[in-house]
C-alpha positions in Angstrom: 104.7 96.1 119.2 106.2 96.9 115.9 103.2 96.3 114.0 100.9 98.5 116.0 104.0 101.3 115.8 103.7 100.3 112.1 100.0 100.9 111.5 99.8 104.2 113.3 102.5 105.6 111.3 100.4 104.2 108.1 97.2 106.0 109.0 98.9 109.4 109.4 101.7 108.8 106.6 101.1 108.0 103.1 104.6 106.7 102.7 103.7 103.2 103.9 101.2 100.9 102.4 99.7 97.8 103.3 101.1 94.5 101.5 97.6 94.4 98.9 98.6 97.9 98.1 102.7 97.0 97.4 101.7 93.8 95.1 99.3 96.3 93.3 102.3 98.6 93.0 104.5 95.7 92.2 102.1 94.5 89.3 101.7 98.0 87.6 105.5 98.1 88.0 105.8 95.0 85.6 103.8 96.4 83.0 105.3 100.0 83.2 102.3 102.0 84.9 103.4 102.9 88.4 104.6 105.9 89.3 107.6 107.4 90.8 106.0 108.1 93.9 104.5 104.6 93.8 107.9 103.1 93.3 109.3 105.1 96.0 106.5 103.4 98.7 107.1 100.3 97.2 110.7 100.4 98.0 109.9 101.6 101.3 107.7 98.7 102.2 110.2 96.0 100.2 112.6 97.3 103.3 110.3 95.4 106.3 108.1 93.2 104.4 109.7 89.6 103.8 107.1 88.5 102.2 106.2 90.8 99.7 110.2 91.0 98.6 110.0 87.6 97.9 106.7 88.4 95.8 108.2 91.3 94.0 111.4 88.6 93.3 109.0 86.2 91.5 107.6 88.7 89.7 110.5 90.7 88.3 111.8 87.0 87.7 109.1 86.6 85.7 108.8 89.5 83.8 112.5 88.8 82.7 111.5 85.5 81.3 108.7 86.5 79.3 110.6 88.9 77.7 113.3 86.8 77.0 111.2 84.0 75.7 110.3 86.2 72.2 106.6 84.5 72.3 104.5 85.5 69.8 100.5 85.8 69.8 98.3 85.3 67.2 96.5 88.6 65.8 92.9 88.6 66.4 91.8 87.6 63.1 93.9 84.3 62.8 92.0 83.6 66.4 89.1 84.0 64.5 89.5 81.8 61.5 91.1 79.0 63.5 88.2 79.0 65.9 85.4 78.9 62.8 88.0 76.1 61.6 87.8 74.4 64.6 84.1 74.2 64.9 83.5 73.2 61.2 86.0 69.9 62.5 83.7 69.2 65.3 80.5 69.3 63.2 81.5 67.0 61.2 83.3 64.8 63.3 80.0 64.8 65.2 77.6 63.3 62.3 
């Protein structure tokens, strides 16, 4: 009964969103891009969805260790060399 209550007040209210909507939300929240008014919905929808709380848990979890890990990528042109490397190695390991 709450459900149905549920979906009828999210086809006439844009405050609540459907769980693919709040993981959306919750990803662009990682990276910075959501918006305040995205955040707000999210927050509303964190307050009766169990499940996608303990999604947006994970993920703040880990965003936190990514950032404290300090990894650091290789620039595109050491990605380059190291793959021409690596294909010079297999030619000649193949003859």
């Amino acid at each position: 009964m709450l459900k149905r209550k549920l979906v009828l007040i999210m086809s006439k209210n844009r405050i609540f969103i459907p769980c693919e909507d709040a993981n959306h939300v919750c990803d662009k929240t990682q990276y910075e891009d959501a918006t305040l008014w995205e955040k707000i919905k999210l927050n509303i929808h964190l307050i009766y969805c169990r499940a996608c709380r303990k999604y947006t848990k994970n993920n703040t979890k880990l965003t936190k260790i990514i950032k404290k890990s300090e990894v650091e990528c290789l620039d595109k042109k050491s990605k380059e060399a190291m793959q021409l490397e690596f294909e010079k190695a297999l030619k000649e390991h193949s003859n």
